[in-house]
C-alpha positions as CSV (number, residue, x, y, z in Angstrom):
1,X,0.0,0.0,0.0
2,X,1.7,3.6,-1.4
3,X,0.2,6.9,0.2
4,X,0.8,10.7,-0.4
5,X,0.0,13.1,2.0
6,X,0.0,16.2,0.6
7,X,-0.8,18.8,3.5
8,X,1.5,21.9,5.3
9,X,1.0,21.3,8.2
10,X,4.2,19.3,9.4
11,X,1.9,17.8,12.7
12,X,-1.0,17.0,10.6
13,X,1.4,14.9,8.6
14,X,3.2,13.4,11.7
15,X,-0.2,12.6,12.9
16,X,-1.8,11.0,9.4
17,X,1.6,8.5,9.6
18,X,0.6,7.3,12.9
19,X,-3.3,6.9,11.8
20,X,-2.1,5.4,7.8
21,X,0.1,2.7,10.0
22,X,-3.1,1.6,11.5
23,X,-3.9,0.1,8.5
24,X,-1.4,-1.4,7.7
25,X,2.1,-1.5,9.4
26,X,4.0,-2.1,6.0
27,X,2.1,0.7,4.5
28,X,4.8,3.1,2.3
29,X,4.0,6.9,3.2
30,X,5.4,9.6,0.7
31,X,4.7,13.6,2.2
32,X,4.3,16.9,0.2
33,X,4.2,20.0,2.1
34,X,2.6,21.9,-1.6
35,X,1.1,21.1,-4.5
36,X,4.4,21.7,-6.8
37,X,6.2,19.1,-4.1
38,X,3.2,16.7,-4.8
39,X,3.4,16.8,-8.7
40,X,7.0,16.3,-9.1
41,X,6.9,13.6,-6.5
42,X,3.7,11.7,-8.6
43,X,6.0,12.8,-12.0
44,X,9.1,10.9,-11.0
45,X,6.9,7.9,-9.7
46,X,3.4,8.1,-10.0
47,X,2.7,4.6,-8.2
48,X,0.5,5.4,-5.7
49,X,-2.7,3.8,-4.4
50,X,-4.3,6.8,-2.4
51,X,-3.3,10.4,-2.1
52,X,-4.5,12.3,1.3
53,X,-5.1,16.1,-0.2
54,X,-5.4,19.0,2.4
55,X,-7.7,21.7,0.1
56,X,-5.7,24.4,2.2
57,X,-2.6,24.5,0.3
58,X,0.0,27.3,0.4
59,X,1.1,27.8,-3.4
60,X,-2.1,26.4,-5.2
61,X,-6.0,26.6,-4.9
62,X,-7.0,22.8,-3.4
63,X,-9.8,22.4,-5.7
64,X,-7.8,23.2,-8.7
65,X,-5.0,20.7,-7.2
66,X,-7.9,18.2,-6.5
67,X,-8.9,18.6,-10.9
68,X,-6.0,18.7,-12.0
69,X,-4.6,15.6,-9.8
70,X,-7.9,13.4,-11.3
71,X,-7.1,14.2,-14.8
72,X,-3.7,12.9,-14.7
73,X,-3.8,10.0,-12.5
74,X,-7.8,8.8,-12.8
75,X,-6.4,5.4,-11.3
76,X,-5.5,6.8,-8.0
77,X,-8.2,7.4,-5.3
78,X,-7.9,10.7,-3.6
79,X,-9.1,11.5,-0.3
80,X,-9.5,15.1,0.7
81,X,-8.7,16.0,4.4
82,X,-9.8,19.6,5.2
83,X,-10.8,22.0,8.1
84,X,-13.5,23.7,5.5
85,X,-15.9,21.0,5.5
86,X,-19.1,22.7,5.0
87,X,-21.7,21.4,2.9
88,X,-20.6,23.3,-0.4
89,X,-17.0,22.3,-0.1
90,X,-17.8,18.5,0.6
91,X,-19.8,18.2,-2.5
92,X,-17.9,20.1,-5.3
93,X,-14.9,17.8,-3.7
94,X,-17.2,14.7,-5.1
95,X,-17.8,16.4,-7.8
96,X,-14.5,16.6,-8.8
97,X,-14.0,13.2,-8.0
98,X,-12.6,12.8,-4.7
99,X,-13.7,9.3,-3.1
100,X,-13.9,11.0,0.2
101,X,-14.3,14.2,2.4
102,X,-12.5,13.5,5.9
103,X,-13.1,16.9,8.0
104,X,-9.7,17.4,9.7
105,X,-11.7,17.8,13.4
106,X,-12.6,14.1,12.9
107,X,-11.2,11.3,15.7
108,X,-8.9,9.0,14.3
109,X,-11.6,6.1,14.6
110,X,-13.8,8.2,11.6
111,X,-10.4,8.7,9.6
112,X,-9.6,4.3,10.2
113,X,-13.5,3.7,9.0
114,X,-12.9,6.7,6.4
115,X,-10.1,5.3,4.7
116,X,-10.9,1.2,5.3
117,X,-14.1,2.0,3.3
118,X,-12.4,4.0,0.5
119,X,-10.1,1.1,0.0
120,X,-13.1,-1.3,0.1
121,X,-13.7,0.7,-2.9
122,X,-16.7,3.2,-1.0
123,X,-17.0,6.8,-1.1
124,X,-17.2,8.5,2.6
125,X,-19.1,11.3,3.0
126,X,-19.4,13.0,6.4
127,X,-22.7,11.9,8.3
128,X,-23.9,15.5,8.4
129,X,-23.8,16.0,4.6
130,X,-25.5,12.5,4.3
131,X,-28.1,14.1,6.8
132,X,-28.3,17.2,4.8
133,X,-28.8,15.5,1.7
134,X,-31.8,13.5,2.9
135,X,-33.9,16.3,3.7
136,X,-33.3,17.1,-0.1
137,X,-35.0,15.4,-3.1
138,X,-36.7,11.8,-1.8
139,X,-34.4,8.8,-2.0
140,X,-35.3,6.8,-5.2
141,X,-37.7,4.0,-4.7
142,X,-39.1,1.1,-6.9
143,X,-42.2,1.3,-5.4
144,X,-44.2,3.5,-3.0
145,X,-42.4,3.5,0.1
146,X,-39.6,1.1,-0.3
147,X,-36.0,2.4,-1.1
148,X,-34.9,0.7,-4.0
149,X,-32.7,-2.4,-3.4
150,X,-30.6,-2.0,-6.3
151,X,-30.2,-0.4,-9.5
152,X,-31.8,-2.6,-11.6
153,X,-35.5,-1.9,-9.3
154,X,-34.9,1.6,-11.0
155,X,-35.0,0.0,-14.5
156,X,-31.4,0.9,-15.3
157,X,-29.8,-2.1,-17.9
158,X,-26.6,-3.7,-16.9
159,X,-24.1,-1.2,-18.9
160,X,-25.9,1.7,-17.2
161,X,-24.9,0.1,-13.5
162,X,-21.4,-0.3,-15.3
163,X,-21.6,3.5,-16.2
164,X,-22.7,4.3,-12.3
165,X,-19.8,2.2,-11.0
166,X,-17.6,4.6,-13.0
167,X,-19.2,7.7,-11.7
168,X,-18.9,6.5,-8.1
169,X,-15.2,6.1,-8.9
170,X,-15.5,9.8,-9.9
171,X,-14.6,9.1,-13.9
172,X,-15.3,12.0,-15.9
173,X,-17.0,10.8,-19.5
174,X,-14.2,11.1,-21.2
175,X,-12.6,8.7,-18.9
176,X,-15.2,6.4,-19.2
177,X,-15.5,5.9,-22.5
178,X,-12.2,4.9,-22.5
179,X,-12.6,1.9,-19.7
180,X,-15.6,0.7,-21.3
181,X,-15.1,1.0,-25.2
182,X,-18.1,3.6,-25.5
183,X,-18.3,6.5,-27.5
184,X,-18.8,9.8,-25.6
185,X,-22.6,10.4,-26.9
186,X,-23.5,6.8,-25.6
187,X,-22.0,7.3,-22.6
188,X,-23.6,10.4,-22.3
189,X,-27.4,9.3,-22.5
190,X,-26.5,6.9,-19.9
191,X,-25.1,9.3,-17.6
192,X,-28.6,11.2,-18.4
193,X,-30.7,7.8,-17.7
194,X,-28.2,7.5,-14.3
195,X,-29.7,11.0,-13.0
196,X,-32.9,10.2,-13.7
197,X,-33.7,6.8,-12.3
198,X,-31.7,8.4,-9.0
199,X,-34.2,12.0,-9.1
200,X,-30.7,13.9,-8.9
201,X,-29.4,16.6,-11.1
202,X,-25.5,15.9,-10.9
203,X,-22.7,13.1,-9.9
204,X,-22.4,14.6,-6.5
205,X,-26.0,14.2,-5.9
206,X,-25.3,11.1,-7.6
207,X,-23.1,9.9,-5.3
208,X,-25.1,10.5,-1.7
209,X,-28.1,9.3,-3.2
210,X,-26.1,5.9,-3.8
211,X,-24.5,6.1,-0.1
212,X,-27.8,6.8,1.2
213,X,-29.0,3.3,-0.3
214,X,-26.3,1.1,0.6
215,X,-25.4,0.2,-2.9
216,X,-22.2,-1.5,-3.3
217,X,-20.8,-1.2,-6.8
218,X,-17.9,-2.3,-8.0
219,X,-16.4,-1.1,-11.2
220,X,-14.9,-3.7,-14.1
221,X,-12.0,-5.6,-13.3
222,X,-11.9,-5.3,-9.2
Protein backbone atom coordinates (compact mmCIF):
# COMPACT_ATOMS: atom_id res chain seq x y z
CA UNK A 1 0.00 0.00 0.00
CA UNK A 2 1.70 3.57 -1.41
CA UNK A 3 0.17 6.87 0.17
CA UNK A 4 0.83 10.72 -0.43
CA UNK A 5 0.02 13.07 2.00
CA UNK A 6 -0.05 16.19 0.59
CA UNK A 7 -0.77 18.83 3.55
CA UNK A 8 1.53 21.88 5.27
CA UNK A 9 1.01 21.34 8.16
CA UNK A 10 4.22 19.34 9.40
CA UNK A 11 1.94 17.83 12.70
CA UNK A 12 -1.03 17.02 10.56
CA UNK A 13 1.36 14.93 8.60
CA UNK A 14 3.16 13.38 11.67
CA UNK A 15 -0.21 12.57 12.93
CA UNK A 16 -1.76 10.98 9.37
CA UNK A 17 1.64 8.48 9.60
CA UNK A 18 0.62 7.31 12.90
CA UNK A 19 -3.33 6.94 11.75
CA UNK A 20 -2.15 5.44 7.80
CA UNK A 21 0.12 2.68 10.02
CA UNK A 22 -3.13 1.65 11.51
CA UNK A 23 -3.93 0.14 8.55
CA UNK A 24 -1.44 -1.44 7.67
CA UNK A 25 2.14 -1.47 9.35
CA UNK A 26 4.04 -2.11 6.01
CA UNK A 27 2.08 0.70 4.49
CA UNK A 28 4.76 3.13 2.32
CA UNK A 29 4.01 6.90 3.22
CA UNK A 30 5.36 9.57 0.68
CA UNK A 31 4.71 13.62 2.19
CA UNK A 32 4.28 16.87 0.17
CA UNK A 33 4.19 20.03 2.08
CA UNK A 34 2.57 21.90 -1.62
CA UNK A 35 1.09 21.05 -4.46
CA UNK A 36 4.44 21.74 -6.84
CA UNK A 37 6.16 19.10 -4.12
CA UNK A 38 3.19 16.75 -4.84
CA UNK A 39 3.41 16.85 -8.67
CA UNK A 40 6.99 16.34 -9.10
CA UNK A 41 6.85 13.60 -6.54
CA UNK A 42 3.72 11.74 -8.60
CA UNK A 43 5.96 12.75 -11.96
CA UNK A 44 9.12 10.87 -10.96
CA UNK A 45 6.88 7.88 -9.70
CA UNK A 46 3.37 8.11 -9.98
CA UNK A 47 2.75 4.60 -8.19
CA UNK A 48 0.50 5.39 -5.70
CA UNK A 49 -2.65 3.78 -4.40
CA UNK A 50 -4.29 6.80 -2.45
CA UNK A 51 -3.32 10.36 -2.05
CA UNK A 52 -4.54 12.31 1.34
CA UNK A 53 -5.09 16.09 -0.18
CA UNK A 54 -5.42 19.05 2.43
CA UNK A 55 -7.66 21.69 0.08
CA UNK A 56 -5.74 24.41 2.17
CA UNK A 57 -2.60 24.50 0.28
CA UNK A 58 -0.04 27.26 0.37
CA UNK A 59 1.09 27.80 -3.35
CA UNK A 60 -2.15 26.40 -5.17
CA UNK A 61 -6.01 26.64 -4.92
CA UNK A 62 -7.02 22.83 -3.44
CA UNK A 63 -9.83 22.45 -5.68
CA UNK A 64 -7.79 23.20 -8.68
CA UNK A 65 -4.97 20.73 -7.23
CA UNK A 66 -7.88 18.21 -6.54
CA UNK A 67 -8.88 18.56 -10.87
CA UNK A 68 -6.00 18.71 -12.05
CA UNK A 69 -4.59 15.55 -9.80
CA UNK A 70 -7.86 13.40 -11.29
CA UNK A 71 -7.10 14.15 -14.79
CA UNK A 72 -3.70 12.87 -14.72
CA UNK A 73 -3.79 9.97 -12.48
CA UNK A 74 -7.77 8.79 -12.78
CA UNK A 75 -6.44 5.36 -11.32
CA UNK A 76 -5.49 6.78 -8.04
CA UNK A 77 -8.22 7.43 -5.32
CA UNK A 78 -7.90 10.72 -3.57
CA UNK A 79 -9.05 11.49 -0.32
CA UNK A 80 -9.46 15.11 0.66
CA UNK A 81 -8.68 15.97 4.38
CA UNK A 82 -9.77 19.63 5.21
CA UNK A 83 -10.81 21.99 8.07
CA UNK A 84 -13.52 23.67 5.55
CA UNK A 85 -15.95 21.04 5.54
CA UNK A 86 -19.15 22.71 5.01
CA UNK A 87 -21.66 21.41 2.93
CA UNK A 88 -20.59 23.28 -0.41
CA UNK A 89 -17.04 22.30 -0.13
CA UNK A 90 -17.79 18.54 0.64
CA UNK A 91 -19.77 18.20 -2.52
CA UNK A 92 -17.85 20.15 -5.26
CA UNK A 93 -14.94 17.80 -3.69
CA UNK A 94 -17.22 14.69 -5.11
CA UNK A 95 -17.79 16.35 -7.81
CA UNK A 96 -14.52 16.62 -8.80
CA UNK A 97 -14.00 13.18 -8.01
CA UNK A 98 -12.58 12.84 -4.74
CA UNK A 99 -13.70 9.29 -3.11
CA UNK A 100 -13.86 10.99 0.23
CA UNK A 101 -14.33 14.21 2.43
CA UNK A 102 -12.48 13.50 5.89
CA UNK A 103 -13.10 16.86 8.01
CA UNK A 104 -9.72 17.37 9.73
CA UNK A 105 -11.67 17.78 13.44
CA UNK A 106 -12.56 14.09 12.91
CA UNK A 107 -11.24 11.32 15.74
CA UNK A 108 -8.94 8.99 14.29
CA UNK A 109 -11.57 6.14 14.62
CA UNK A 110 -13.78 8.20 11.62
CA UNK A 111 -10.36 8.68 9.65
CA UNK A 112 -9.63 4.28 10.18
CA UNK A 113 -13.46 3.73 8.99
CA UNK A 114 -12.92 6.67 6.39
CA UNK A 115 -10.10 5.29 4.71
CA UNK A 116 -10.94 1.16 5.29
CA UNK A 117 -14.11 2.02 3.26
CA UNK A 118 -12.42 4.02 0.52
CA UNK A 119 -10.08 1.09 0.02
CA UNK A 120 -13.11 -1.30 0.13
CA UNK A 121 -13.73 0.66 -2.88
CA UNK A 122 -16.69 3.18 -1.05
CA UNK A 123 -16.97 6.84 -1.06
CA UNK A 124 -17.25 8.47 2.65
CA UNK A 125 -19.09 11.27 3.02
CA UNK A 126 -19.44 13.00 6.40
CA UNK A 127 -22.66 11.94 8.33
CA UNK A 128 -23.94 15.48 8.38
CA UNK A 129 -23.85 15.95 4.65
CA UNK A 130 -25.53 12.46 4.31
CA UNK A 131 -28.09 14.09 6.77
CA UNK A 132 -28.34 17.18 4.77
CA UNK A 133 -28.75 15.45 1.71
CA UNK A 134 -31.85 13.53 2.86
CA UNK A 135 -33.87 16.29 3.72
CA UNK A 136 -33.32 17.10 -0.12
CA UNK A 137 -35.02 15.43 -3.08
CA UNK A 138 -36.74 11.81 -1.77
CA UNK A 139 -34.37 8.77 -2.03
CA UNK A 140 -35.32 6.76 -5.20
CA UNK A 141 -37.69 4.03 -4.70
CA UNK A 142 -39.13 1.06 -6.87
CA UNK A 143 -42.16 1.31 -5.40
CA UNK A 144 -44.19 3.45 -2.99
CA UNK A 145 -42.40 3.47 0.07
CA UNK A 146 -39.60 1.05 -0.30
CA UNK A 147 -36.01 2.39 -1.14
CA UNK A 148 -34.89 0.71 -3.99
CA UNK A 149 -32.66 -2.44 -3.40
CA UNK A 150 -30.55 -2.03 -6.31
CA UNK A 151 -30.25 -0.35 -9.47
CA UNK A 152 -31.82 -2.59 -11.55
CA UNK A 153 -35.48 -1.89 -9.33
CA UNK A 154 -34.89 1.57 -11.03
CA UNK A 155 -35.05 0.00 -14.47
CA UNK A 156 -31.44 0.89 -15.34
CA UNK A 157 -29.83 -2.05 -17.91
CA UNK A 158 -26.63 -3.72 -16.88
CA UNK A 159 -24.13 -1.22 -18.92
CA UNK A 160 -25.91 1.70 -17.19
CA UNK A 161 -24.88 0.12 -13.51
CA UNK A 162 -21.37 -0.31 -15.27
CA UNK A 163 -21.61 3.48 -16.24
CA UNK A 164 -22.71 4.27 -12.30
CA UNK A 165 -19.78 2.19 -11.01
CA UNK A 166 -17.63 4.60 -12.99
CA UNK A 167 -19.22 7.69 -11.69
CA UNK A 168 -18.94 6.46 -8.05
CA UNK A 169 -15.22 6.14 -8.92
CA UNK A 170 -15.52 9.85 -9.94
CA UNK A 171 -14.61 9.11 -13.93
CA UNK A 172 -15.32 11.96 -15.93
CA UNK A 173 -16.99 10.81 -19.48
CA UNK A 174 -14.24 11.08 -21.24
CA UNK A 175 -12.65 8.66 -18.85
CA UNK A 176 -15.18 6.37 -19.19
CA UNK A 177 -15.50 5.90 -22.51
CA UNK A 178 -12.21 4.95 -22.52
CA UNK A 179 -12.63 1.91 -19.73
CA UNK A 180 -15.64 0.69 -21.29
CA UNK A 181 -15.12 0.99 -25.18
CA UNK A 182 -18.11 3.63 -25.46
CA UNK A 183 -18.32 6.51 -27.48
CA UNK A 184 -18.79 9.75 -25.57
CA UNK A 185 -22.60 10.36 -26.89
CA UNK A 186 -23.46 6.85 -25.64
CA UNK A 187 -21.98 7.29 -22.59
CA UNK A 188 -23.64 10.42 -22.26
CA UNK A 189 -27.41 9.30 -22.54
CA UNK A 190 -26.46 6.86 -19.91
CA UNK A 191 -25.12 9.31 -17.57
CA UNK A 192 -28.58 11.23 -18.37
CA UNK A 193 -30.71 7.85 -17.70
CA UNK A 194 -28.21 7.51 -14.33
CA UNK A 195 -29.71 11.00 -12.99
CA UNK A 196 -32.92 10.20 -13.69
CA UNK A 197 -33.68 6.75 -12.30
CA UNK A 198 -31.74 8.45 -9.02
CA UNK A 199 -34.20 12.00 -9.11
CA UNK A 200 -30.68 13.86 -8.87
CA UNK A 201 -29.44 16.57 -11.07
CA UNK A 202 -25.49 15.94 -10.94
CA UNK A 203 -22.65 13.14 -9.94
CA UNK A 204 -22.40 14.55 -6.47
CA UNK A 205 -25.95 14.21 -5.95
CA UNK A 206 -25.32 11.12 -7.58
CA UNK A 207 -23.10 9.90 -5.32
CA UNK A 208 -25.13 10.52 -1.74
CA UNK A 209 -28.12 9.32 -3.16
CA UNK A 210 -26.08 5.93 -3.81
CA UNK A 211 -24.53 6.14 -0.14
CA UNK A 212 -27.77 6.76 1.16
CA UNK A 213 -29.04 3.35 -0.30
CA UNK A 214 -26.29 1.13 0.55
CA UNK A 215 -25.39 0.17 -2.94
CA UNK A 216 -22.17 -1.46 -3.30
CA UNK A 217 -20.82 -1.20 -6.85
CA UNK A 218 -17.86 -2.30 -8.03
CA UNK A 219 -16.40 -1.14 -11.22
CA UNK A 220 -14.90 -3.68 -14.13
CA UNK A 221 -12.03 -5.63 -13.35
CA UNK A 222 -11.87 -5.26 -9.18
Amino acid sequence: MRILVVDDHALIREALRNVLRELDESVAIREAASAKDAMLLLEQDSDVDLIVLDLGLPDRDGFEVLGELRERFPATSIVVLSAFNDYANVTRALDLGAFGFIPKSGSREVMLGALRLVFAGGIYIPPDILNRAKAGPPIPSATAGQPASSPHDLGLTDRQVEVLAQMMQGKSNKAICRTLDLAEPTVKKHVTAVLQALNVTNRTEAVIAVANLGWKLQPPGR
